[in-house]
Backbone as CSV, one residue per row, in Angstrom:
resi,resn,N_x,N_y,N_z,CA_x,CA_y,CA_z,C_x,C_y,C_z
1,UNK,52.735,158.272,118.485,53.557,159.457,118.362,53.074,160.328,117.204
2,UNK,52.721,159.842,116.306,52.317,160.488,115.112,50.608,160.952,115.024
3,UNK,50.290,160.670,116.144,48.951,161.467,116.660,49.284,162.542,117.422
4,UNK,49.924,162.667,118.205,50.150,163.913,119.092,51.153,164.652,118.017
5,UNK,51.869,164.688,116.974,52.722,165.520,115.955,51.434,166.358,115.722
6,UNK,50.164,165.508,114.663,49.101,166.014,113.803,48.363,166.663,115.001
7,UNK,47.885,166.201,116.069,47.454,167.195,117.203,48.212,168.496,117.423
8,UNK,49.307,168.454,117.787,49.740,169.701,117.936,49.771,170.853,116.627
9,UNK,50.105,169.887,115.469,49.925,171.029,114.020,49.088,171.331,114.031
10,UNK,47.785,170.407,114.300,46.434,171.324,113.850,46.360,172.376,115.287
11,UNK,46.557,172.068,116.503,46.045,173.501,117.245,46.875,174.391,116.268
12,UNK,48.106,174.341,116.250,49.163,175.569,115.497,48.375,176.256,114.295
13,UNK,47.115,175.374,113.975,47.045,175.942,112.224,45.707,176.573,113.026
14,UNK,45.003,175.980,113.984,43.675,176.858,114.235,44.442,177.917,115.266
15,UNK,45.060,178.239,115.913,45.835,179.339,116.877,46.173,180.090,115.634
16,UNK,46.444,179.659,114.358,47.106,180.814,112.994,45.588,181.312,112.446
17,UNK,44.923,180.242,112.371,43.413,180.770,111.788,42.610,182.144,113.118
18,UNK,42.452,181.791,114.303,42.203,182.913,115.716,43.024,184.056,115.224
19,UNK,44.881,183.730,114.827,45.252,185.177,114.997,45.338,186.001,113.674
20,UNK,44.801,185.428,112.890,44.991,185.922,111.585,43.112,187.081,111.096
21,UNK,42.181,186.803,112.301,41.279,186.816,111.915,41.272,188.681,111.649
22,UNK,40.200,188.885,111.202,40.241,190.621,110.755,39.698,191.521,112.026
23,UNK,38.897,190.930,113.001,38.854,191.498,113.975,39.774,191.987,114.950
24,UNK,40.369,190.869,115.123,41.818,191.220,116.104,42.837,191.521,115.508
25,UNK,42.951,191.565,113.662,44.285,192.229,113.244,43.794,193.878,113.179
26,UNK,42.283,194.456,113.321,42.105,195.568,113.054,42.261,196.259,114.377
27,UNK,42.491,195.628,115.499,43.236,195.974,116.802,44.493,196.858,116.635
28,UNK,45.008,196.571,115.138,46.320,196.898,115.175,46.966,197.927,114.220
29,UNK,45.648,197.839,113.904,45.529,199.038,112.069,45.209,200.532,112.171
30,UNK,45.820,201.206,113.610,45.462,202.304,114.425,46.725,203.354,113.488
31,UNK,47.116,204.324,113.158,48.053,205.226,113.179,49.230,204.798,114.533
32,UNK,50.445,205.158,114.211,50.729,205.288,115.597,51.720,207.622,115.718
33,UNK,52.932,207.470,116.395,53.192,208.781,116.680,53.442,209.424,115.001
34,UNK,54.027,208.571,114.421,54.493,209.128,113.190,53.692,208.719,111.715
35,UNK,52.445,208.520,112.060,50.898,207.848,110.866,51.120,206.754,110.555
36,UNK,51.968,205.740,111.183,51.993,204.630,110.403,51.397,203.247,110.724
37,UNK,50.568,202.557,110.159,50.166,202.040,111.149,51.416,200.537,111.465
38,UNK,50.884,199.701,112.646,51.965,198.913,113.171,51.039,197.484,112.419
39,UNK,50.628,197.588,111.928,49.641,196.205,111.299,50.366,195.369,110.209
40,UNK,51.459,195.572,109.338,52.083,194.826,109.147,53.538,194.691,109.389
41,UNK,53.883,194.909,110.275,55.144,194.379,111.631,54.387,193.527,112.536
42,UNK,52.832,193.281,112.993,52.225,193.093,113.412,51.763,191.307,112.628
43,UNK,51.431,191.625,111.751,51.353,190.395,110.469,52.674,189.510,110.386
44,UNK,54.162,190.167,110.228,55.086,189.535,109.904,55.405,188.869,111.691
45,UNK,55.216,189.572,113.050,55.609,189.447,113.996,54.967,187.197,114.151
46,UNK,53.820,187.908,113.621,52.933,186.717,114.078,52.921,185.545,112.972
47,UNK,53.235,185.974,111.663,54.305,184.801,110.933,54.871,184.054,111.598
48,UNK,56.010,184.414,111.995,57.554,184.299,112.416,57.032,183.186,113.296
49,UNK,56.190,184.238,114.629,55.902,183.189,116.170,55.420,181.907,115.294
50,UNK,54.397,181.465,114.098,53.722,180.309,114.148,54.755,179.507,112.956
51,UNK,55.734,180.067,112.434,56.618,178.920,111.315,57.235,178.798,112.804
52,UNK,58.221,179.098,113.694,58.746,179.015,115.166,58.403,177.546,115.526
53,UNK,57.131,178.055,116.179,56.574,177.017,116.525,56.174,175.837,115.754
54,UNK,55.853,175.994,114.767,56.066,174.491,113.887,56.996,173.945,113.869
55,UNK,58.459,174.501,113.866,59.568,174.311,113.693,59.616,173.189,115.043
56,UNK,59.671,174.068,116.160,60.115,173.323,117.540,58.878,172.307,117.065
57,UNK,58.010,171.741,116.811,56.746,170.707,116.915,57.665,169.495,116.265
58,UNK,58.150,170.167,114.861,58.835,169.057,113.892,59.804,168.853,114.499
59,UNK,60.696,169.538,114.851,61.978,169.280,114.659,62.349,168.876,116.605
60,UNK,61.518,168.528,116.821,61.038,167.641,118.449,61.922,166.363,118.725
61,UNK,62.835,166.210,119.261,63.352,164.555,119.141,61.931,163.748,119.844
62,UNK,62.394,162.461,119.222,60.900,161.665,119.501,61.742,161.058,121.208
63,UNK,60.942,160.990,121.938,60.826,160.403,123.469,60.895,159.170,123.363
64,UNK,61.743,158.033,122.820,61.410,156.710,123.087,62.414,155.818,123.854
């Protein structure tokens, strides 16, 4: 059981390392109607989703 916990954290921490990278956050660093850009609502959005998901990983009842 405590192999598939550390399995699933680490995809969670490399899926945070993919979305955190500068290529795909500069996807997001555009102006939008009113100059602003959406890149950190964008940053905090994608916080949120990966503490989330750690959360549901930990806080998992164990199957036994």
């Amino acid at each position: 059981m405590k192999q598939a916990l550390t399995s699933r954290l680490v995809a969670v921490s490399i899926l945070a390392l993919v979305l955190f990278t500068p290529p795909l956050l500069l996807l997001f660093d555009r102006p939008t109607a009113w100059g602003f850009s959406t890149l950190p609502l964008v940053i905090y959005l994608l916080w949120a989703l990966l503490i989330l998901l750690a959360a549901l990983i930990l806080e998992r009842p164990d199957a036994d």
